[in-house]
PyMOL CGO cylinders between C-alpha atoms (Angstrom):
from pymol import cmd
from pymol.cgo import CYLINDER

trace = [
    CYLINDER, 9.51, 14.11, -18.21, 10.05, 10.40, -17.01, 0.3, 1, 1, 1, 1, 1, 1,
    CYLINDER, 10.05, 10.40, -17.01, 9.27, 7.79, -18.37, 0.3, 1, 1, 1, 1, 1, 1,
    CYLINDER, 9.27, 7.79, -18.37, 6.72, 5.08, -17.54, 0.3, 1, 1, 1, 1, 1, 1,
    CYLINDER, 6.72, 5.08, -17.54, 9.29, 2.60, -16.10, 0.3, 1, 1, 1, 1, 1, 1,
    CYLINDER, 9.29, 2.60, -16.10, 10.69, 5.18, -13.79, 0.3, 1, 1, 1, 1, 1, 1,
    CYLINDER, 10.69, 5.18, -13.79, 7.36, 6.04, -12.45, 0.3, 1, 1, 1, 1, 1, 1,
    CYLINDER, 7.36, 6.04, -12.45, 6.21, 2.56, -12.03, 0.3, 1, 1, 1, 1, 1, 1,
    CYLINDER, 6.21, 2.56, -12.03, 9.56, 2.27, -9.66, 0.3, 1, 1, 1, 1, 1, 1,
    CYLINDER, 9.56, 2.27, -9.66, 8.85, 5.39, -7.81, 0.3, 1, 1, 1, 1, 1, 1,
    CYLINDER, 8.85, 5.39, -7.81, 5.32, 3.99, -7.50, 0.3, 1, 1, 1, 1, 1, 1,
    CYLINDER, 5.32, 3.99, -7.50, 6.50, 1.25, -5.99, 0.3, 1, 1, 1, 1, 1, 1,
    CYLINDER, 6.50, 1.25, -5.99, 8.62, 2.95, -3.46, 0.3, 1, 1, 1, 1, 1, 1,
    CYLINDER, 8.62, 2.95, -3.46, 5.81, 4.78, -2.35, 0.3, 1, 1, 1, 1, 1, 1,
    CYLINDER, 5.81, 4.78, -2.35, 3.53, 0.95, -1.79, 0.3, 1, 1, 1, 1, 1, 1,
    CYLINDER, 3.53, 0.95, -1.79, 6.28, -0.04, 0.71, 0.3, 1, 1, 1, 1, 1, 1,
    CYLINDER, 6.28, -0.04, 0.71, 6.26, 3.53, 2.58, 0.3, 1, 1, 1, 1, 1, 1,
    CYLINDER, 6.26, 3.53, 2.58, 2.65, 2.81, 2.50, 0.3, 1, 1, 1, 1, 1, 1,
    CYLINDER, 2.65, 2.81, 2.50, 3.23, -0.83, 3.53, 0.3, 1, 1, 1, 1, 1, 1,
    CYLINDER, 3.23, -0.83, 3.53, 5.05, -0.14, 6.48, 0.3, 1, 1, 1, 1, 1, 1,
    CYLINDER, 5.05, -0.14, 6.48, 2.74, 2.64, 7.98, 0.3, 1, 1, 1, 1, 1, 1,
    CYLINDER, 2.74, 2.64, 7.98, 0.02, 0.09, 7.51, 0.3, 1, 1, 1, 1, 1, 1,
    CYLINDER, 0.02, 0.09, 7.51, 2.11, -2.26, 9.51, 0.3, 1, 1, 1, 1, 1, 1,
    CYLINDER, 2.11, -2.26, 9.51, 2.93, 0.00, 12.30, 0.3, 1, 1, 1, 1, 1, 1,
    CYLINDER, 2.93, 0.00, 12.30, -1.13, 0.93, 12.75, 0.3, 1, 1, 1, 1, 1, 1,
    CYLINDER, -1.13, 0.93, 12.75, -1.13, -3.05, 13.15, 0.3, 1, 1, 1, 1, 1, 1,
    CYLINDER, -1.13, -3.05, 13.15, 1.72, -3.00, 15.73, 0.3, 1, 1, 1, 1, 1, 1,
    CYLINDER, 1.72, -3.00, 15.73, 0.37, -0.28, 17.57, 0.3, 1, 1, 1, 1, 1, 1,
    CYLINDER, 0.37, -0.28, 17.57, -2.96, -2.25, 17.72, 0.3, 1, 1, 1, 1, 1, 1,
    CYLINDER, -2.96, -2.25, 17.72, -1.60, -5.37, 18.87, 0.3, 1, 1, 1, 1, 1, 1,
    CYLINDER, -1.60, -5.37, 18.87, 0.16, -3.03, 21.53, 0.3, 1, 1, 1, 1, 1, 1,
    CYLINDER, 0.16, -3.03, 21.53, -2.83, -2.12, 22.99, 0.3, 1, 1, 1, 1, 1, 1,
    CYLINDER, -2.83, -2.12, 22.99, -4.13, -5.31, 22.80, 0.3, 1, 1, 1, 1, 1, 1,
    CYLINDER, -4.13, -5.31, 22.80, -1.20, -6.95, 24.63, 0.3, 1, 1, 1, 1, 1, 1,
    CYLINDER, -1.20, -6.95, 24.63, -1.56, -3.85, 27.17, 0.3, 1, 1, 1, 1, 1, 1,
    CYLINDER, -1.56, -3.85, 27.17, -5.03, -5.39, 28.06, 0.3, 1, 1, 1, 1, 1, 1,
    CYLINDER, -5.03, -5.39, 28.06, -7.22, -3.14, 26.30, 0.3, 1, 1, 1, 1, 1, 1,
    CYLINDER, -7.22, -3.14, 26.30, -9.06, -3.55, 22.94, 0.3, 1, 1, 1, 1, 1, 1,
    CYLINDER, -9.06, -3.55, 22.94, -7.83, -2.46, 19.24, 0.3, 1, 1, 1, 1, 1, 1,
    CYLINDER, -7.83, -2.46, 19.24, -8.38, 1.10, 18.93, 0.3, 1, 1, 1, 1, 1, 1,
    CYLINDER, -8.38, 1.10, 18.93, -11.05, 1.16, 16.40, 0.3, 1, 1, 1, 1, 1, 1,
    CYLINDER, -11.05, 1.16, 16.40, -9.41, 4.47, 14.83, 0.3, 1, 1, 1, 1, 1, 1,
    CYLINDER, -9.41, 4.47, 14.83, -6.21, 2.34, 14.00, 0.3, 1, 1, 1, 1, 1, 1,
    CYLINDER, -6.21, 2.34, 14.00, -7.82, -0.39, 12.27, 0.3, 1, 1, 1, 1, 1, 1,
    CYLINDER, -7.82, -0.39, 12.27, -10.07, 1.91, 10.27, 0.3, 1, 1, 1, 1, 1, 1,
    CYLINDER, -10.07, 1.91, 10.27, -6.74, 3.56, 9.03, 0.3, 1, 1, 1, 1, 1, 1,
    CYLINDER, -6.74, 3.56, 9.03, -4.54, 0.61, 8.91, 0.3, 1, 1, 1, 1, 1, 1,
    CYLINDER, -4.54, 0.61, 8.91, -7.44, -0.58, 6.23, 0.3, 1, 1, 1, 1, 1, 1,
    CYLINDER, -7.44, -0.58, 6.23, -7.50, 3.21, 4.38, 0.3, 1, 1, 1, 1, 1, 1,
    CYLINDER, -7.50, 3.21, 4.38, -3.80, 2.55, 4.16, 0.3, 1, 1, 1, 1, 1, 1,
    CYLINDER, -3.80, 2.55, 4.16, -3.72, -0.98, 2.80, 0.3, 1, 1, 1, 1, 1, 1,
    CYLINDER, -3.72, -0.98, 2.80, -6.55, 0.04, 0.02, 0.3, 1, 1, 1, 1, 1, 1,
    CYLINDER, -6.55, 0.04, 0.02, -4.45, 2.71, -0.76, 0.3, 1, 1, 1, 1, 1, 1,
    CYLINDER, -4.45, 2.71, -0.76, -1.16, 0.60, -1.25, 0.3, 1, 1, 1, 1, 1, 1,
    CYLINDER, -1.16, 0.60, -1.25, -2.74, -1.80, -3.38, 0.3, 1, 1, 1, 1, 1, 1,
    CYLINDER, -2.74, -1.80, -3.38, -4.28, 1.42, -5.47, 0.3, 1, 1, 1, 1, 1, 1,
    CYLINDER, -4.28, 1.42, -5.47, -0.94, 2.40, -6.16, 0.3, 1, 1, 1, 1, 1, 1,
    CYLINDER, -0.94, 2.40, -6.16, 0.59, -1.32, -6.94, 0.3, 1, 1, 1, 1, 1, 1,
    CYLINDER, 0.59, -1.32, -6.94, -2.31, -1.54, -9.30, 0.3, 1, 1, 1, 1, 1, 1,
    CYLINDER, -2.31, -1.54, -9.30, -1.01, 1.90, -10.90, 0.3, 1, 1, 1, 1, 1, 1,
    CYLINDER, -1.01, 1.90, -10.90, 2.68, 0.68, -10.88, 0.3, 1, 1, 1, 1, 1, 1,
    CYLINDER, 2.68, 0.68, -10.88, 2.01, -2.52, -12.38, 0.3, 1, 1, 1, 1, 1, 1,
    CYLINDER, 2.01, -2.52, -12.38, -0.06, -1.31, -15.03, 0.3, 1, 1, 1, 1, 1, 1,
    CYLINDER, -0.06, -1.31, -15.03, 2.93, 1.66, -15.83, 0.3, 1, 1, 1, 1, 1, 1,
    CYLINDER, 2.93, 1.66, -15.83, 5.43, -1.19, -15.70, 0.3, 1, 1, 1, 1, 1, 1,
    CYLINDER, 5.43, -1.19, -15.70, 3.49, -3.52, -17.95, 0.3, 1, 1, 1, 1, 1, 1,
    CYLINDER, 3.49, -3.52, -17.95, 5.19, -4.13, -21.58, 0.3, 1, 1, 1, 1, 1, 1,
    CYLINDER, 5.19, -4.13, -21.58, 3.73, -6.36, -24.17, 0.3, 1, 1, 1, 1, 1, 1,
    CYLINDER, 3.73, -6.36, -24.17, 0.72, -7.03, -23.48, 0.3, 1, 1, 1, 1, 1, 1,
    CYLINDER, 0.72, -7.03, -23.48, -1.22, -3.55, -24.31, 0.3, 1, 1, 1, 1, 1, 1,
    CYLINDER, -1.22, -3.55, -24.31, -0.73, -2.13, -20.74, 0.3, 1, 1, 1, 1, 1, 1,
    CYLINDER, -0.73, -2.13, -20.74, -4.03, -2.72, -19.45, 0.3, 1, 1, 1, 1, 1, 1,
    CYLINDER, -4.03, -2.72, -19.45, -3.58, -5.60, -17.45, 0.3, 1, 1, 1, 1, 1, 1,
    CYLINDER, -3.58, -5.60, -17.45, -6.12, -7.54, -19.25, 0.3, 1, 1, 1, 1, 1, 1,
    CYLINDER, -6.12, -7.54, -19.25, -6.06, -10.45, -20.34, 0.3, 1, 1, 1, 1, 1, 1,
]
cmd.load_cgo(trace, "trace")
């Protein structure tokens, strides 16, 4: 079984994999923009989905990470 620190890594590695498909549904809207059209409406309402979901699983990392201080994140 891992442990908490080795979760809160992979955790982590899966925010940037998140991270960059959010950036790509931005890139792929500023495309379209650029190409004269508007933002595709589907890619923005993704591109958000994705970045709540990212900073979901920070929030998860950072809490499995945290030493010290109880692990809740509170103050």
């Amino acid at each position: 079984m891992p442990d908490l620190e080795e979760l809160a890594g992979r955790l982590g590695a899966i925010a940037e994999e998140l991270a960059d498909a959010a950036l790509d549904r931005l890139r792929q809207s500023a495309d379209a923009v650029r190409a004269g059209g508007g933002p595709d409406p589907a890619l923005v309402a993704e591109e958000k989905r994705i970045t709540r979901a990212r900073r979901s699983v920070e929030k998860a990392a950072s809490l499995l990470g945290a030493r010290g201080d109880g692990g809740d994140g509170g103050p």
